[in-house]
C-alpha positions in Angstrom: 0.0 0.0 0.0 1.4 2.9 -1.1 1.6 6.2 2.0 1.5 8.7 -0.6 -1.7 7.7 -2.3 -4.5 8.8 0.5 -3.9 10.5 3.8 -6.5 8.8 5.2 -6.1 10.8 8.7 -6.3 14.4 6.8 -8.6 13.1 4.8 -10.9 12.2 7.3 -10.6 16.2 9.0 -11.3 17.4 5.4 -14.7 15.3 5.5 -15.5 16.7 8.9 -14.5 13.7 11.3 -16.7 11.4 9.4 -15.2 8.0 8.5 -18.3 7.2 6.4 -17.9 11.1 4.3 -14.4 10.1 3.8 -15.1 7.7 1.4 -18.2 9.1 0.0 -15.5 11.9 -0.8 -13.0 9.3 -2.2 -15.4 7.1 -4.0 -16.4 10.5 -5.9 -13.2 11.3 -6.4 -12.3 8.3 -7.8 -15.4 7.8 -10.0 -14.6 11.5 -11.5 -11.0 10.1 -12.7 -12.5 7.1 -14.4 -11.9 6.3 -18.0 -15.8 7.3 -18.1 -15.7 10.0 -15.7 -15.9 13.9 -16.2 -12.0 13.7 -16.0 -11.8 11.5 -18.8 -10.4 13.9 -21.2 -7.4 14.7 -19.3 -6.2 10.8 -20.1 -6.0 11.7 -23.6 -4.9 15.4 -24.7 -3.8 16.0 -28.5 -0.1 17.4 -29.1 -3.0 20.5 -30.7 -5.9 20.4 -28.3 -8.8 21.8 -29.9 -11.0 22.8 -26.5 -7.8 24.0 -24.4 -10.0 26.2 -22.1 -12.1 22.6 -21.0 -9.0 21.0 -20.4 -7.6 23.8 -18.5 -10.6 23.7 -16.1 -10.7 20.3 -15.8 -7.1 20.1 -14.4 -7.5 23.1 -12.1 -10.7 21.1 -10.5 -9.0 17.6 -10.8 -6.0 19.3 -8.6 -8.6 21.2 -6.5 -10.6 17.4 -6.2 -7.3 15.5 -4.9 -6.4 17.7 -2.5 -9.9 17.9 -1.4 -9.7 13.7 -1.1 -6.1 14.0 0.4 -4.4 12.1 -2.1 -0.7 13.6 -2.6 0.7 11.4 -5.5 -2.6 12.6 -7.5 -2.8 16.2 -6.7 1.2 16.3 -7.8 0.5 14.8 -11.4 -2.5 17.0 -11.7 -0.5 20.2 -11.0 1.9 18.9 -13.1 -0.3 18.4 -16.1 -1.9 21.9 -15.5 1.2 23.6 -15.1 2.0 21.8 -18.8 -1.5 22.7 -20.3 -1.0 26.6 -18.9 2.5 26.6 -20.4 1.6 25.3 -23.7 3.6 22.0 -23.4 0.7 20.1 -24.9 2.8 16.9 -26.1 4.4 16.7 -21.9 0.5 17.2 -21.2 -0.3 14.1 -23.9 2.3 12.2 -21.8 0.6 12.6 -18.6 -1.9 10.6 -19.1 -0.4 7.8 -18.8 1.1 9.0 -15.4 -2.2 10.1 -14.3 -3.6 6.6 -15.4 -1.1 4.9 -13.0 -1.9 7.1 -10.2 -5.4 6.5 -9.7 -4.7 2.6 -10.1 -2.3 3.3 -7.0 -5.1 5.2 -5.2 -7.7 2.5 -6.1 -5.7 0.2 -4.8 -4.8 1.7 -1.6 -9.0 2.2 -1.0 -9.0 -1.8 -1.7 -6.6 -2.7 0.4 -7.7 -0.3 3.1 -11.1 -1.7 3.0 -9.9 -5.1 3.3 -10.3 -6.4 -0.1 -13.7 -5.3 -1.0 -13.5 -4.0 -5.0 
């Protein structure tokens, strides 16, 4: 289980004390960063992006959603990816998404294993 992927303790303050907010909180997270979810487009930018401004506020809100869920390792390849979208670096941004793939598998992960097993 990787530390870096939830801080379950902070994230627990950030839902109020509330164990069972938490992971309402997380699950939502995590459901948003799906290969289905509103996030989905960030998995897949275009060396030429033709809706830059979506993109752009889809990573400022998938940074702003990680650190809301405490997960560090996420909220670090977010920032990185909007840092490259705000710079123009749209081919680093393209490569992120593979980065950002592997992160949320390493948060998923941590949930499972946190929750005993349960998928």
């Amino acid at each position: 289980m990787n530390a870096d992927s939830i801080d379950w303790d902070r994230a627990c303050v950030l839902a109020g004390g509330s164990p069972a907010i938490r992971d309402q909180i997380i699950d939502g997270v995590l459901a948003l960063f799906s290969d289905q979810g509103e996030l989905a487009p960030l998995f897949a930018i275009s060396p030429q992006p033709s809706d830059l401004p979506l993109l752009r506020t889809l990573s400022h809100r998938a940074v702003g959603l990680a650190k809301q869920a405490a997960m560090p390792g996420l909220e670090a390849v977010c920032k990185q990816l909007n840092a490259c979208l705000a710079e123009g670096r749209f081919e680093d941004a393209g490569a992120m998404g593979t980065a950002l793939r592997e992160e949320r598998e390493r948060v998923r992960k941590t949930v499972v294993a946190w929750r005993g097993g349960e998928s």
